[in-house]
C-alpha positions in Angstrom: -12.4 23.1 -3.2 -11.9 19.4 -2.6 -13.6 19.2 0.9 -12.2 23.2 2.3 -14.9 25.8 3.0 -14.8 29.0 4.4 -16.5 27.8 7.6 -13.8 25.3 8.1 -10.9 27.8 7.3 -12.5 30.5 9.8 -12.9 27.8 12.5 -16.9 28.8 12.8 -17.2 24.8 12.2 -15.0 22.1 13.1 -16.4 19.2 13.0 -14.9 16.8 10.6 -18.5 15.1 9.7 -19.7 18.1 7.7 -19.9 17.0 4.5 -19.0 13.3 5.6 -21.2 11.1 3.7 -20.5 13.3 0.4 -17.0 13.2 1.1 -17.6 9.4 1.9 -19.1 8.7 -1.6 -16.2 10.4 -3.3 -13.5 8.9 -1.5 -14.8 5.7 -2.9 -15.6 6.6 -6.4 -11.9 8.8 -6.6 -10.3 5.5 -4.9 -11.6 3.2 -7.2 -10.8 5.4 -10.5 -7.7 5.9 -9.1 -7.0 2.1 -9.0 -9.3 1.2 -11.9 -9.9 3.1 -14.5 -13.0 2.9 -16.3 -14.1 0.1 -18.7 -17.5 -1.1 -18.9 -20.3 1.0 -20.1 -22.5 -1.4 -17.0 -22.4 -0.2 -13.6 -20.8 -2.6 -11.5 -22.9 -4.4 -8.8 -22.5 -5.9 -5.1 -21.8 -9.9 -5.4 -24.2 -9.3 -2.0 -27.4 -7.5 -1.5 -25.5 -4.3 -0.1 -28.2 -3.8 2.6 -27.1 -7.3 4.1 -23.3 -6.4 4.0 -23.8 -3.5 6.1 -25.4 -5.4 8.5 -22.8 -7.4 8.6 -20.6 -4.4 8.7 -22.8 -3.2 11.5 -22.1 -6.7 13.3 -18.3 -6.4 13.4 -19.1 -3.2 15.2 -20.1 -4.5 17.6 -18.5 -7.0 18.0 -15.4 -4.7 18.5 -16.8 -2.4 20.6 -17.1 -5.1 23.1 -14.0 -7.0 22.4 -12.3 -3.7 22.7 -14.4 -1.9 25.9 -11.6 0.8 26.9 -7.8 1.8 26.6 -5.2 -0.7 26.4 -2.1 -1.0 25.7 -1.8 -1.9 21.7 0.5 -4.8 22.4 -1.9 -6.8 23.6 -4.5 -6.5 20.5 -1.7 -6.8 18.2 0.5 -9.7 20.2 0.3 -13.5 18.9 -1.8 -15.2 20.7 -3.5 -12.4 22.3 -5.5 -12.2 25.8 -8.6 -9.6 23.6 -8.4 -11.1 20.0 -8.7 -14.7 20.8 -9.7 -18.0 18.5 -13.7 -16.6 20.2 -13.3 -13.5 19.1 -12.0 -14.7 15.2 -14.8 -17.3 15.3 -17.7 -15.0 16.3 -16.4 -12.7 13.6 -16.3 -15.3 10.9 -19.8 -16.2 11.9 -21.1 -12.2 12.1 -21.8 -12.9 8.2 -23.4 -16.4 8.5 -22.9 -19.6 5.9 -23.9 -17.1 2.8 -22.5 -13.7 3.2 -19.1 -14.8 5.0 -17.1 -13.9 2.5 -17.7 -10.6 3.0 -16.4 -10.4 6.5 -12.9 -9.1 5.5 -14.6 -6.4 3.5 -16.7 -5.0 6.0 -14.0 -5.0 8.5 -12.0 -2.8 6.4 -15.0 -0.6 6.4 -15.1 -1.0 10.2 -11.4 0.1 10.3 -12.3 3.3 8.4 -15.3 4.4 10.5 -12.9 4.0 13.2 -10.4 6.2 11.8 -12.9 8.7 11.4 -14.3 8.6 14.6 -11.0 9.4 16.3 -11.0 12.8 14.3 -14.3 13.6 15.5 -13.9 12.5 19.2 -10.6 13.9 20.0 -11.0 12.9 23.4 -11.2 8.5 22.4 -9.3 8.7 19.6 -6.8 6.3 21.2 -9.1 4.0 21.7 -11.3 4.3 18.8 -7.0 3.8 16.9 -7.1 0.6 18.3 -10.4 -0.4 17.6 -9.1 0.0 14.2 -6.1 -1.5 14.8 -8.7 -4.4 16.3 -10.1 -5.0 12.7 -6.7 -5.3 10.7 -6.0 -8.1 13.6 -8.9 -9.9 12.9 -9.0 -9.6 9.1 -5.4 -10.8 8.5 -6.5 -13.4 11.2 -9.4 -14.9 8.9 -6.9 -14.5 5.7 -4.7 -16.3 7.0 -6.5 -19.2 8.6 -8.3 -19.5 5.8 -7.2 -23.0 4.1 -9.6 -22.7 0.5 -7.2 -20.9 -1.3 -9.6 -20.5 -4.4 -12.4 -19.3 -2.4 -9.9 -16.9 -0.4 -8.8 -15.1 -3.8 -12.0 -15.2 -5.8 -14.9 -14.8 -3.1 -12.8 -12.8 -0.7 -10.4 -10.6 -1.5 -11.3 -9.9 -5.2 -15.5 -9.7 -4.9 -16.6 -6.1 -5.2 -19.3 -5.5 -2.7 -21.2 -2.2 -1.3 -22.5 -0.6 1.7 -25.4 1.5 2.2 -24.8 5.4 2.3 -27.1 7.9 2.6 -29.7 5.4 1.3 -27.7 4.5 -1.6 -24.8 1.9 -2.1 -21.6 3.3 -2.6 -19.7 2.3 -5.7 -18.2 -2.0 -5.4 -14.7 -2.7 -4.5 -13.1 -5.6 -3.3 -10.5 -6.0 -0.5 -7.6 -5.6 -2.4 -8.3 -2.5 -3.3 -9.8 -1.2 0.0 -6.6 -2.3 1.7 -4.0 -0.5 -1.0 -6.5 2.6 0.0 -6.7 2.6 3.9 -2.9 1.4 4.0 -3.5 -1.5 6.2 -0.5 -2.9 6.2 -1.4 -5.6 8.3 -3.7 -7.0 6.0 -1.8 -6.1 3.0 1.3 -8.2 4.4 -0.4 -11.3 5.3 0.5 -14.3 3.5 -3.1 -15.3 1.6 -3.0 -11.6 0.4 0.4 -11.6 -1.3 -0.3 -15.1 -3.0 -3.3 -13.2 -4.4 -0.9 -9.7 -5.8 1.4 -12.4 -6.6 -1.5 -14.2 -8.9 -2.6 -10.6 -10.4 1.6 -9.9 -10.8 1.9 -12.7 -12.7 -1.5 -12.6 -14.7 -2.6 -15.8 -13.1 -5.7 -13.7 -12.2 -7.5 -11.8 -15.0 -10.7 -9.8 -15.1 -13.7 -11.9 -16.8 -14.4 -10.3 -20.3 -18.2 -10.8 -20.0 -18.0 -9.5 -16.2 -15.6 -7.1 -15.1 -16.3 -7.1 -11.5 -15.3 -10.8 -11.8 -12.0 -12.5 -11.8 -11.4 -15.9 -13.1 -7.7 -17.7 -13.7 -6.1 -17.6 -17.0 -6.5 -20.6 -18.0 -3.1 -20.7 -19.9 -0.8 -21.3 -17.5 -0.6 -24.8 -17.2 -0.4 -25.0 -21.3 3.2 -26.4 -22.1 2.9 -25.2 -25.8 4.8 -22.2 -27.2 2.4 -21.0 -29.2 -0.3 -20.8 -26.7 1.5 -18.1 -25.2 2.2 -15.9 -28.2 -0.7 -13.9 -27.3 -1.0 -10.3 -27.4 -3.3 -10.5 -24.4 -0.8 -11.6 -21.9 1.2 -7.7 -22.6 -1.7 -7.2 -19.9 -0.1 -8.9 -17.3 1.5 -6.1 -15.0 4.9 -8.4 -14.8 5.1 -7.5 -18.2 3.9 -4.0 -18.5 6.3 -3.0 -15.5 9.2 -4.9 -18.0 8.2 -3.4 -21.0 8.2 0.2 -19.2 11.9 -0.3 -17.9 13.2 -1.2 -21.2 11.5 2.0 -22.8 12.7 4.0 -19.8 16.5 2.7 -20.2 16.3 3.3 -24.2 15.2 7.2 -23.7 18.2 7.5 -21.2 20.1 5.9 -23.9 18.7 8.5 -26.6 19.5 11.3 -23.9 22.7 10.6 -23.5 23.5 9.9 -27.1 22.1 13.3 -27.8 24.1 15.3 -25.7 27.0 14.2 -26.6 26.7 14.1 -30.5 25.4 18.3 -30.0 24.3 19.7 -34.1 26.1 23.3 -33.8 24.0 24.1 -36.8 21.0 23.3 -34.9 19.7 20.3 -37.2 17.6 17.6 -35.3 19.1 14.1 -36.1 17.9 10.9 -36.2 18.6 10.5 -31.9 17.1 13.7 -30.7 14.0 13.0 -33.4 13.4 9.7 -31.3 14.0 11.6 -28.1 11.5 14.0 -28.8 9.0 11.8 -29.6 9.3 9.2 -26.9 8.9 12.7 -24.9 5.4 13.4 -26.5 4.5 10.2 -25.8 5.4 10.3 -22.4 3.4 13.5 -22.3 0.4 11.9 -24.2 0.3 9.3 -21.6 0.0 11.8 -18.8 -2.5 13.9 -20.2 -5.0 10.9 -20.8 -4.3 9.4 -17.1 -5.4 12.6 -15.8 -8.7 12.5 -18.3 -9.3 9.3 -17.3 -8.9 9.7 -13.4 -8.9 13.0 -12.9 -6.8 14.9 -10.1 -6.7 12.3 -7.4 -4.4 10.4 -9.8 -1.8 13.7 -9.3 1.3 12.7 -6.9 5.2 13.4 -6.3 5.7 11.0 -9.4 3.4 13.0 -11.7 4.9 16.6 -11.2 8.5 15.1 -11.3 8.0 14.1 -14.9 6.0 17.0 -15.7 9.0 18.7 -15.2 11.0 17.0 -17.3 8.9 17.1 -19.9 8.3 20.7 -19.7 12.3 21.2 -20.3 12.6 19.0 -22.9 9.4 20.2 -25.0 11.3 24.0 -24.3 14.0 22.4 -26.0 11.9 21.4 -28.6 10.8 25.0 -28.9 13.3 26.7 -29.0 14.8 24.2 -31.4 12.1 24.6 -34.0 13.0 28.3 -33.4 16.4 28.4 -34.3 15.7 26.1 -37.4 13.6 29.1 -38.4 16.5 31.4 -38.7 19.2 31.2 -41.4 22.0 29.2 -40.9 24.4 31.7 -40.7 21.7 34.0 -38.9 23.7 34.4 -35.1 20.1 34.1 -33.5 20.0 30.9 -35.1 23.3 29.8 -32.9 21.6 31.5 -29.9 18.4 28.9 -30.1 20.6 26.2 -30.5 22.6 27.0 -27.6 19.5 27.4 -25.1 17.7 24.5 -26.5 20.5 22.2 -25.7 21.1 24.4 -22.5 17.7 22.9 -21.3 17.9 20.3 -22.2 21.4 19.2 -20.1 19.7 20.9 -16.9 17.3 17.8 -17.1 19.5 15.4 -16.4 19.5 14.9 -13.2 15.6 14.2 -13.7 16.3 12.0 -16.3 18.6 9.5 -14.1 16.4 10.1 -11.4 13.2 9.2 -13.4 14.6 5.4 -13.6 13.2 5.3 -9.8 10.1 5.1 -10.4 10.6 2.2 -12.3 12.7 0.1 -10.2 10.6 0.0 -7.5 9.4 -3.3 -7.9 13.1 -4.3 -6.7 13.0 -4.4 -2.8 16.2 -2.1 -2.4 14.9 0.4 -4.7 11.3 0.4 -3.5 12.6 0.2 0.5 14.4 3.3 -0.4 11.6 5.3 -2.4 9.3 4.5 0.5 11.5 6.1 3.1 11.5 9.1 0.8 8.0 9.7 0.1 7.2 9.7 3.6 10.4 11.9 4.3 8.6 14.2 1.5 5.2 14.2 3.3 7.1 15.4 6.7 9.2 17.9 5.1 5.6 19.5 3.8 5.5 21.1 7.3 8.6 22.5 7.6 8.2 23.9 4.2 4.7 25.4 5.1 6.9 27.6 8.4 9.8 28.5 6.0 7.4 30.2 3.6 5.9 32.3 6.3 8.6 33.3 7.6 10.6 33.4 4.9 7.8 35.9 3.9 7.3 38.2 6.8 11.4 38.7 6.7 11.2 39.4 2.7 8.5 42.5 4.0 10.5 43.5 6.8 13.6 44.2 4.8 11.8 45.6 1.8 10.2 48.1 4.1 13.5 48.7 5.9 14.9 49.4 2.3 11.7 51.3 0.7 11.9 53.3 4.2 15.1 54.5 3.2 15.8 56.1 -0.3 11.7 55.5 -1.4 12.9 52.7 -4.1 12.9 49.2 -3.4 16.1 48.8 -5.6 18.1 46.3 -3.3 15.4 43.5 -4.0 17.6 40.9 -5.6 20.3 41.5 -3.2 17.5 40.9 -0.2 16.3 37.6 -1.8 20.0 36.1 -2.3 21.4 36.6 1.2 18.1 35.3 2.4 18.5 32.4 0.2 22.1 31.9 1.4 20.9 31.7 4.8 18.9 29.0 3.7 21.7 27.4 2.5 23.7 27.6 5.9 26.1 29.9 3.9 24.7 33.6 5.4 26.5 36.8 4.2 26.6 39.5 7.0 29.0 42.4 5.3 26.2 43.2 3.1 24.0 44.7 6.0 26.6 46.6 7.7 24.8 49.8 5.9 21.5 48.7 5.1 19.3 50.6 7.2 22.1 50.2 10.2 21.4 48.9 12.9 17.9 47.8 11.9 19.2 45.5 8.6 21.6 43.5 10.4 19.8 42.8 13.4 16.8 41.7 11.5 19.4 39.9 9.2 20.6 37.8 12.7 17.2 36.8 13.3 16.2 35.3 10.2 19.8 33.5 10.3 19.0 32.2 13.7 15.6 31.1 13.2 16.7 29.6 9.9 19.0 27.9 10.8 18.7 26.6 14.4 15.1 26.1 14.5 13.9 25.2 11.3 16.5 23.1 9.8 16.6 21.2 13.4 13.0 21.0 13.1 13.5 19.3 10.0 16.2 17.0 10.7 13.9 15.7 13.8 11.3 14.9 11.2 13.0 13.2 8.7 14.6 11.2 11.7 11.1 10.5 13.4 9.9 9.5 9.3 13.0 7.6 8.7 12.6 5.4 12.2 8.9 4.7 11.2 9.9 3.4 8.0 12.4 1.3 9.1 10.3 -0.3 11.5 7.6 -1.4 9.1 10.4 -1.7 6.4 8.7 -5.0 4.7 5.4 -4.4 5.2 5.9 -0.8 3.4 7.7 -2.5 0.7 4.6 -4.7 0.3 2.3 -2.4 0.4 3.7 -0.4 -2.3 4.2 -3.0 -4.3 0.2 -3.8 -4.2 -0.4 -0.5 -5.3 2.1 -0.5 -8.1 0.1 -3.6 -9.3 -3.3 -2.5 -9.1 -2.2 0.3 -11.0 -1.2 -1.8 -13.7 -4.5 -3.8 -13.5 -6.6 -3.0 -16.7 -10.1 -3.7 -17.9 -10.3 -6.8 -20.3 -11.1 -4.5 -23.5 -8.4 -1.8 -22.6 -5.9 -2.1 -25.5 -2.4 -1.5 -23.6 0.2 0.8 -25.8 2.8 1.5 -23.0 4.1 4.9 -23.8 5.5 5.7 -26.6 3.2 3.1 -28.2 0.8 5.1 -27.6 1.0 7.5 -30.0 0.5 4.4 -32.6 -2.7 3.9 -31.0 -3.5 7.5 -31.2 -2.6 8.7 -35.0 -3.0 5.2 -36.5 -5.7 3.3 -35.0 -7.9 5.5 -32.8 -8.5 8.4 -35.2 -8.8 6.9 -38.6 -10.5 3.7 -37.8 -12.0 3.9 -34.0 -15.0 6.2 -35.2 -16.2 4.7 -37.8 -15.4 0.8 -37.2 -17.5 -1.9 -35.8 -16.5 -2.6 -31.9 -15.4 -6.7 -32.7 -13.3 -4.8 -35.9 -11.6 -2.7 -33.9 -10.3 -5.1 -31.2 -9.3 -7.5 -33.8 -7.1 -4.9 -35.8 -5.4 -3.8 -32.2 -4.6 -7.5 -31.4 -3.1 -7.6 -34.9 -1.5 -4.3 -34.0 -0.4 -4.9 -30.5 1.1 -8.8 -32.0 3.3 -6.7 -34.2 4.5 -4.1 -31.8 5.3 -6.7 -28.5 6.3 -9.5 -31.0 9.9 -9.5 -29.6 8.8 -9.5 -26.1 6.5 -12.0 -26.9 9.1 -14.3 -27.9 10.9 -14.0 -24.6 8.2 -14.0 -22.2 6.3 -17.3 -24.1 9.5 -19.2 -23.5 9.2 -18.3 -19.5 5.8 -19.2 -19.6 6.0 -22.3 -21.0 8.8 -23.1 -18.5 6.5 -22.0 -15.6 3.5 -24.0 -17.0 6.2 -27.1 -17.0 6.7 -26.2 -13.3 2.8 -25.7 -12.7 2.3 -29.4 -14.0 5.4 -30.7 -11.7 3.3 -28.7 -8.6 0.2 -30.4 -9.5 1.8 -33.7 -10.0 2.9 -33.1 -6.4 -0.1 -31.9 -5.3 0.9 -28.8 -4.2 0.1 -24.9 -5.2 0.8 -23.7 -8.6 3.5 -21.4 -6.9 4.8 -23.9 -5.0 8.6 -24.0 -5.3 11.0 -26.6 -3.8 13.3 -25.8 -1.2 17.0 -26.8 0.1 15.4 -28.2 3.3 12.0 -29.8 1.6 14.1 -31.8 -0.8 15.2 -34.6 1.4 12.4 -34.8 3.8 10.2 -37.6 2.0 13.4 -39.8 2.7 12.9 -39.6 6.5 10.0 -40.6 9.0 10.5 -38.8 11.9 7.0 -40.2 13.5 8.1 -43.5 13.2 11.2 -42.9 14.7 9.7 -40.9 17.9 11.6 -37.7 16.7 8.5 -36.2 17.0 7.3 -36.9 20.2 10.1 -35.8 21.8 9.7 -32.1 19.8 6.3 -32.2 21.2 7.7 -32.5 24.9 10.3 -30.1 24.3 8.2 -27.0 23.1 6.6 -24.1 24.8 3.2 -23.4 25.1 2.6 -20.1 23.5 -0.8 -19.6 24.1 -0.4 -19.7 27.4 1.8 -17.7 29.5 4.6 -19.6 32.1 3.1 -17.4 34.8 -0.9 -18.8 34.1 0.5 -22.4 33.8 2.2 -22.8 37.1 -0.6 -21.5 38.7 -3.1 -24.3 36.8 -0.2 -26.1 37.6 -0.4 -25.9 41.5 -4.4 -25.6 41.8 -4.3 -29.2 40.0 -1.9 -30.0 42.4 -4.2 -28.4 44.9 -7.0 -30.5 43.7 -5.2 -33.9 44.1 -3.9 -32.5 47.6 -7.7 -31.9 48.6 -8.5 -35.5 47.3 -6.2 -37.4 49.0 -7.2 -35.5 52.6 -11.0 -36.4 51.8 -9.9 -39.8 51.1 -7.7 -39.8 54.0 -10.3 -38.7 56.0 -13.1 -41.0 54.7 -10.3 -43.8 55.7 -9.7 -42.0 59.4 -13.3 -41.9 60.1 -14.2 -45.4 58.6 -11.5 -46.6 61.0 -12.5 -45.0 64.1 -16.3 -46.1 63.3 -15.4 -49.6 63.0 -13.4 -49.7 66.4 -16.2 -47.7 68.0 -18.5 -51.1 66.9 -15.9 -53.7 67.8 -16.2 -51.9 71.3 -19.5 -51.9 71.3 -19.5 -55.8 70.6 -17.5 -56.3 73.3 -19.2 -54.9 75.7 -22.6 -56.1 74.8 -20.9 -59.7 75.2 -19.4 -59.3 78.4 -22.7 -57.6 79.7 -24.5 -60.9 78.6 -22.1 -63.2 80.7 -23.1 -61.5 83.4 -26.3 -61.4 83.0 -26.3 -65.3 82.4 -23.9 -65.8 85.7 -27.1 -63.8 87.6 -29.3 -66.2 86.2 
């Protein structure tokens, strides 16, 4: 039962590491099929001996257990410049993997950060400590992403290499930073600025999986390519910037065919040429479901997933009870009645239909601000909706009994569930109870009001607050982090054909069953390029003319020599035209600033011992000086005196 026992839900065990390293392995394999579906008939294997990565892994650990010895306050891990991760600490951790397994330092703090996490479950009693050891890893990863100057080697080696650890004995299934980071939600990591570049690259398509080598990612090698027809390629409809376009142009047309529909409604129940398209855009929609959940089972299930069900489930009871009333007469009144429901369901579902255009303007940083703030909103409101239901229960019992008690027939039961629900809604109805089981039914009634109402609701108003102040804080890097997920969903395998729904039915009744069974592998592929060229050939058009303008701009980068991305700003435009090292400008900046790495506190006082130390100089010197002085008057005396006792002696003589 996805991880719950009876053990657990008696409390006989709580330790969260029963069933750890099982529910370790899955985590891994659901993550990845989650992100990736499957492809490749090969297994995928570690770009490093996964026995030397989890030494590595193993290295970092302790590394940060001594970096990171008790309690502190998180500031000063997570501060610039900070006093615990300092340029040692980021050195000895690039080092931990040595000159042939460094790339895999990001990776296995990442794994770090999760054995962390799970070690403040089991030990209640550290788990601040073993948080910010945790925290502690996301520090030092974006740290090493971010100094890290070989862009090439950052993407390809770094973040995109799929390695493994050792489990049980056995490795557990490859994945690469990216990934790992969209899983553990490390937002630190996900929001540094090599990271982006590199979900900017896969965004784009820049980045592409290696045909012969999935695990592998190579650049496409088209985008510097200034000709059109390069880019008239049915491969490129692979490229998530694409996909994600394609998707919101399919999802405005079915509004379109929605709203066309409902206003031009058939009294005589016939299914035009509109509500034909809308119905089938609807099964592909639902077609497109169903295989997402065959292909990644139920760890791919979300908010997202059971909104559309929804819709779909009204609008395929439309379709029902359309085909029903179409097999009536036409003057048959149940005919009329069909029709009526059918379109009766099908204008309940609008609000689901407008609301469905969410989900697709996410990649828009107002839209996808906002739908982050509301899925965590969702994931706090789970807990007030977990009390309601039990006490929304044990108050449905009490007044069924109270009513059962009374005349032996529960007959009242539809009366008892709408002035509860009108409680709910802060609109409660207290004339009804006045002679329902009096006093009993109204007191009991003026409980379930109160505690409805004053504690619950405030309850939940506290958490969406708490939720919404969260959110707001880590606004940008929640943004980004959704928006790496939304494009590692979109990341497909290189011999994945993408239909984008409802293409996909194309795929299904023309090309899978009649030809994919019985045709050669290299066949197939090269009738669904033909295919997929025919289909996307308008989109084609469009998109080949941006490329070729972003491969003119590629070639103007390079001719620079700057990044491939590289775009030219107000303030970089005129700065070739001025030398501001010749001109001593920049001395003067480099007098003027701070020191951050230091505080102003720690450099007064190196400040005043240096002062110190020339202080204690110049009394050593000053008293070499005092005692050379007195030493050479102490032999001028003695010269004196010796001469003046040899004139006496000589007058003697």
């Amino acid at each position: 039962m996805g991880g719950l026992s009876w053990r657990k839900l008696l409390g006989w065990d709580r330790h969260p590491t029963d069933g750890h390293s099982h529910d370790y392995d899955s985590w891994w394999h659901d993550s990845r099929r989650r992100l990736l579906p499957h492809y490749h008939d090969e297994p995928l294997e570690s770009a490093i001996p996964p026995q030397a990565v989890t030494e590595v892994a193993l290295r970092l650990r302790h590394l940060i257990e001594e970096c990171v010895p008790c309690e502190l306050n998180p500031d000063l891990v997570t501060r610039p410049h900070s006093k615990v991760i300092t340029n040692k600490v980021i050195k000895a951790a690039k080092e931990a993997g040595g000159k042939e397994h460094g790339a895999c330092v990001v990776f296995c703090l990442l794994v770090n950060k999760r054995w962390w996490k799970h070690q403040s479950l089991v030990e209640l009693w550290d788990a601040d400590l073993h948080n910010l050891r945790a925290t502690a890893c996301e520090v030092i990863a974006k740290q090493i992403i971010e100094t890290e100057d070989d862009a090439s080697y950052l993407m390809h080696s770094v973040l995109l290499k799929r390695y493994s650890v050792i489990i049980n004995g056995k490795p557990t299934p490859p994945a690469n930073v990216v990934e790992r980071a969209v899983d553990l939600h490390a937002l630190r990591v996900i929001g540094s600025s090599g990271y982006q570049k590199c979900i900017n690259f896969l965004w784009k398509g820049w980045l592409v999986q290696d045909e012969d080598d999935p695990s592998t990612f190579v650049d496409y090698k088209g985008k510097d390519d200034t000709s059109y027809c390069a880019h008239l390629d049915p491969d490129r409809m692979r490229a998530p910037m694409y996909q994600n376009v394609t998707q919101m142009l399919f999802s405005f047309f079915y509004l379109i065919l929605y709203t066309l529909a409902m206003n031009s409604v058939n009294a005589r129940g016939e299914i035009d040429l509109i509500e034909g398209l809308l119905y089938v855009f609807t099964i592909g929609y639902m077609c497109d479901e169903l295989s997402k959940l065959w292909k990644a089972g139920h760890q791919i299930l979300s908010f997202w997933h059971a909104f559309n069900s929804v819709l779909y489930a009204l609008v395929s009871t439309s379709l029902v009870m359309r085909f029903i009333a179409l097999s009536a007469g036409v003057d048959d009144p149940i005919r009329h009645q069909y029709t009526t429901l059918s379109y009766n369901f099908l204008a309940v579902s609008a609000p689901l239909f407008w609301g469905r255009l969410l989900l697709y303007l996410d990649s828009f940083r107002f839209f996808g601000a906002m739908l982050v703030v509301l899925k965590v909103m969702m994931k706090e409101s789970m807990i007030f909706f977990a009390l309601l239901i039990v006490i929304f229960i044990g108050f449905l019992q009490a007044f069924i009994g109270l009513d059962f008690a009374e005349d032996q027939s529960a007959e009242d039961f539809y009366f008892i569930i709408q002035a509860m629900a009108n409680a709910l809604m802060q609109s409660p109805d207290f004339s009804g109870f006045d002679k329902f089981s009096h006093p009993f039914g109204l007191i009991l009634y003026y409980c379930f009001t109160f505690v409805v109402m004053v504690v619950l609701l405030n309850i939940l108003i506290a958490l969406y607050n708490s939720a919404y102040e969260d959110i707001y804080d880590n606004a940008n890097d929640e943004y980004l982090a959704m928006f790496a997920q939304k494009t590692m969903t979109f990341v497909r395998a290189p011999d994945e054909n993408v239909f984008i729904p409802p293409l996909n039915l194309v795929e299904i009744f023309c090309l899978a069953i009649p030809f994919e069974w019985w045709m050669s592998k290299k066949t197939y592929e090269h009738l669904n390029d033909i295919v997929m060229a025919a289909l996307y050939s308008p989109l084609l058009l469009v998109s080949a003319y941006f490329e070729m303008k972003t491969a003119q701009e590629v070639r103007g980068n390079r001719a620079r020599g700057e990044e491939d991305d590289d775009t030219i700003e107000e303030w970089e435009q005129m700065s070739d035209h001025f030398d501001f090292e010749g001109d001593g400008w920049s001395k003067t900046v480099a007098s003027a600033k701070s020191n951050l790495e230091e505080d102003a506190d720690v450099m007064e006082i190196k400040k005043l011992k240096q002062e110190v130390q020339e202080l204690k100089k110049m009394l050593e010197g000053l008293t070499k000086f005092i005692v050379g002085e007195q030493g050479l008057e102490n032999g001028e005396k003695k010269e004196v005196k010796g001469g003046d006792e040899e004139g006496e002696s000589s007058g003697s003589a």
